[in-house]
N, C-alpha and C positions, 0 to 999 in steps of 0.2 A: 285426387279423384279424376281429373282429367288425365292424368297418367293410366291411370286403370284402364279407362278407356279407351285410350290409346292403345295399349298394349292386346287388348281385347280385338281391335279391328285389326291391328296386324296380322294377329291369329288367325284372326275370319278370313282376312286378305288368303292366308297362309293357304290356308285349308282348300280356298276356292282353286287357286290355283294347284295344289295339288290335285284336287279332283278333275280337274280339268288336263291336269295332265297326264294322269289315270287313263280320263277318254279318249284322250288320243291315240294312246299306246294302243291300246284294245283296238279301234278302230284301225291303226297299222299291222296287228297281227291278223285282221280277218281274213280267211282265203282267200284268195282271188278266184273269180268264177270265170271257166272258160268257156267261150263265145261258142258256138257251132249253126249251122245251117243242116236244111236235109236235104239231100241231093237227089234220094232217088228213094222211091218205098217199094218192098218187093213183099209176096204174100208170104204167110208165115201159119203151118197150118195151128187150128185151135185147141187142138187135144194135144199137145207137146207143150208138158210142163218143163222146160228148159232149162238144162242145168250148166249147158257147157255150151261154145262156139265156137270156132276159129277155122283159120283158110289152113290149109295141106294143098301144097302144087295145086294151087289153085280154083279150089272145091273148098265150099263151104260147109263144114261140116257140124252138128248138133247131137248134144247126148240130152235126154231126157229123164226124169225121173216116176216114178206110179206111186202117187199119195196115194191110203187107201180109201181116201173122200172124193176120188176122183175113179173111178173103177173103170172108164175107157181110156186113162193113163195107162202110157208103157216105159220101161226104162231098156232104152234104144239107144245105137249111135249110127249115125248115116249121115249122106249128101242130101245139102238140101236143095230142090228145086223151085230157082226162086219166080218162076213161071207161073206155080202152081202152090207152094208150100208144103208140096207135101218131103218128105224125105225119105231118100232108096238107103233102106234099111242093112246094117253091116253087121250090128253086134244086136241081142238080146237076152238080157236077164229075166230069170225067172223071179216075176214079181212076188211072189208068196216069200220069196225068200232073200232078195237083196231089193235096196233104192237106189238108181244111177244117180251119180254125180257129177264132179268135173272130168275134162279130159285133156289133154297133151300129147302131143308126137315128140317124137326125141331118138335122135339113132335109131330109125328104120322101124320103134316100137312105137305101140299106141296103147298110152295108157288111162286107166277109169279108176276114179274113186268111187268106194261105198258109202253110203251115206250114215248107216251104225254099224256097220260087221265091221269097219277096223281091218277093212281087204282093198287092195288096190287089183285089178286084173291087168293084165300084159296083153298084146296081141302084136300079133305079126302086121306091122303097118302096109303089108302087099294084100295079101290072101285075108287078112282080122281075123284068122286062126289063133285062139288062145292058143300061148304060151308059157304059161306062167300068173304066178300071183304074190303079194308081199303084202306085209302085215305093215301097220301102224299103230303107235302109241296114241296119239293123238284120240280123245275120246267121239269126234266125230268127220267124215270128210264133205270138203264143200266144194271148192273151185282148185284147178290144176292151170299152170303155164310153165312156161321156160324162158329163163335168158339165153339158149341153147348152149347152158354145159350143164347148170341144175335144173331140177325139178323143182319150182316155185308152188306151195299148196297153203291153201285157208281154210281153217275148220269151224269156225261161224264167231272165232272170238278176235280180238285184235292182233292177234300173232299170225307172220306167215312164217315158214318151216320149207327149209331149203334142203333137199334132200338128194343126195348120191342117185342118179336112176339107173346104176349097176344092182345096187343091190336094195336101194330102196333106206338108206341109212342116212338117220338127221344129220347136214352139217352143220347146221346153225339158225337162231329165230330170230326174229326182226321184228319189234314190238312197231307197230303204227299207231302216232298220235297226229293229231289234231290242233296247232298252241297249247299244248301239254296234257291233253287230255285224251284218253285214250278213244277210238275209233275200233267200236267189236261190231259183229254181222259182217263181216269181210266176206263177200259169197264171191263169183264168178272172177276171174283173173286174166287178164291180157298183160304179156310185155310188149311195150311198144317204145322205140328207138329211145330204150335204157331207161324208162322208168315204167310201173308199176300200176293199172287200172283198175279198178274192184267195183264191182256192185256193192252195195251197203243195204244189205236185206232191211227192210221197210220202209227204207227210204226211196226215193226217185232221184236219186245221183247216184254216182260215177267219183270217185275220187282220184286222182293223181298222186301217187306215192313214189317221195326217192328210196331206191331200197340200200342206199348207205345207209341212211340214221332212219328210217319208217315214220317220217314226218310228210303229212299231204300235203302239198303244197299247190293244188289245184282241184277245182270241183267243176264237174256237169250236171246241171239242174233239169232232167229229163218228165218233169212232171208236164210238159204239153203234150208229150207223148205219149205219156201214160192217159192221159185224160181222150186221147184221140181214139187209143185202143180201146176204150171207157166203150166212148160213143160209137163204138161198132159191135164190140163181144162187150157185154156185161159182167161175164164173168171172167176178164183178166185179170190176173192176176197182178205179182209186185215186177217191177223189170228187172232184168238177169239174163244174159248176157251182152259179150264182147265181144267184136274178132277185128283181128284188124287185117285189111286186104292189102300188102306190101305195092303190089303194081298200081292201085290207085291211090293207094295214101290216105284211103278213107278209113271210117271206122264204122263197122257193121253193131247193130243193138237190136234188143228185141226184148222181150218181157216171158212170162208162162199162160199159155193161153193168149199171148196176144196175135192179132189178126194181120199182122208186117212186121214185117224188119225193116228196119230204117240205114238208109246209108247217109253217114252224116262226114262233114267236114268240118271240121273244128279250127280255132282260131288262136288266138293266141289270149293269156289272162285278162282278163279287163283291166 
C-alpha cells in the first residue's frame, strides 16, 4: 500500500513538473513587443480611408480607398501635406468601379492594387501617366512594398506573394506564422532594413516579419494611438498604414479616418 502511494506522488511530482515545464516554453516563445516613442504628430486629413503609405525622394506619399459606406471616400494617390493633411492629389480611380489599395515605386513605376478586380495599375513614376495594367490570381489585393528587386504583396490572408514587377509574375509565397500559428489580415506593408512590417487588419499592431521562413518575430501594440485618434474623430477607423522615412530612421503610421500621423521611433524587443 505504501508502495502505491508512492508511486502515485512520483506521478503527481511527474506531471507538475511537466506542466510547469510546458509554461515555461510558452512563455519563451511569446513575441517580444517592441518599444517605440512618438516623436512627432502631423495632421492627417479625415476623409482618407488609407490603404497605402510610404516616402518616394522624399515625399510622403498615401493611396486611399471609397467603401461605399463612406460616400465622401475617394480612391486617390498623392503627397501628403503634413502641415495641413490634406493630400496633392496624382492618381484617381473611378469609384463606381474599382477600390484603391496598396501601393509601391520600383524602377521609375508606381504601382496600385485593386481591391476585387484582380488589376494592378502601372504609372509612370514622373508624370503618374497610366501605363499599363496586370492581372492577378490572388482572389483579393491589400498592401504592396519592395525589398527593391520584387514586388512584396498581401491579400488579407497569411500569405505574401513576391512577384516579378516586369511582368507582374508570382515568384514565390511566404506563409506568416506566429509560434506556428498562422497570422491572416496581413493588410499594409513596409520593408524596412530587411525585414517585413504589416498591419494586421482588426488589430492595433504592427508585426515584424522575417521573409526567410514568415515567422513574426516582433509586435507593436499601437492601441494608444488608436484610442487618441478615438478621442478626436469618432469615427476612425482600424490602423493601416506604414512608411518608413530613410533620412530620419523613423517610422511614419496612421490609421483610416484618423486625425494624425504619428512619427514614431522604435526601440529595440523588450
Amino acid at each position: 500500500m505504501k508502495l502505491f502511494l508512492y508511486l502515485i506522488i512520483l506521478i503527481g511530482f511527474a506531471s507538475c513538473r511537466n506542466d510547469q515545464s510546458n509554461d515555461e516554453q510558452l512563455l519563451e516563445e511569446e513575441t517580444p513587443m517592441i518599444s517605440f516613442s512618438v516623436k512627432s504628430r502631423f495632421n492627417h486629413n479625415v476623409h482618407a480611408f488609407t490603404e497605402g503609405l510610404l516616402f518616394h525622394k522624399g515625399d510622403l506619399y498615401e493611396s486611399t480607398g471609397s467603401p461605399d459606406e463612406f460616400p465622401e471616400s475617394e480612391s486617390i494617390i498623392g503627397i501628403v501635406d503634413l502641415k495641413t493633411g490634406s493630400i496633392n492629389q496624382k492618381v484617381k480611380l473611378d469609384r463606381s468601379r474599382y477600390f484603391g489599395e496598396g501601393i509601391v515605386f520600383l524602377n521609375n513605376r508606381l504601382f496600385q492594387l485593386t481591391y476585387k478586380n484582380q488589376i494592378c495599375f502601372v504609372y509612370d513614376a514622373g508624370s503618374f501617366k497610366k501605363i499599363g495594367q496586370y492581372s492577378f490570381s490572388n482572389k483579393e489585393g491589400w498592401g504592396l512594398t519592395t525589398d527593391s528587386t520584387s514586388i512584396i504583396m498581401s491579400d488579407g490572408t497569411n500569405e505574401l506573394t513576391y512577384i516579378k514587377p516586369d511582368n507582374f509574375q508570382v515568384l514565390k509565397k511566404v506563409s506568416v506564422s506566429e509560434n506556428g500559428y498562422a497570422v491572416p489580415y496581413l493588410n499594409e506593408l513596409e520593408y524596412i532594413n530587411g525585414y517585413i512590417y504589416a498591419n494586421v487588419w482588426t488589430k492595433n499592431e504592427i508585426v515584424k516579419i522575417d521573409p526567410v521562413n514568415g515567422k513574426v518575430i516582433g509586435k507593436l501594440d499601437l492601441t494608444s494611438l488608436k484610442q487618441e485618434a478615438l478621442s478626436i474623430n469618432s469615427q476612425a477607423q482600424e490602423t493601416n498604414g506604414i512608411a518608413y522615412n530613410p533620412v530620419t530612421k523613423s517610422i511614419f503610421v496612421t490609421g483610416k479616418f484618423w486625425p494624425k500621423i504619428y512619427e514614431l521611433e522604435i526601440g529595440d524587443h523588450k
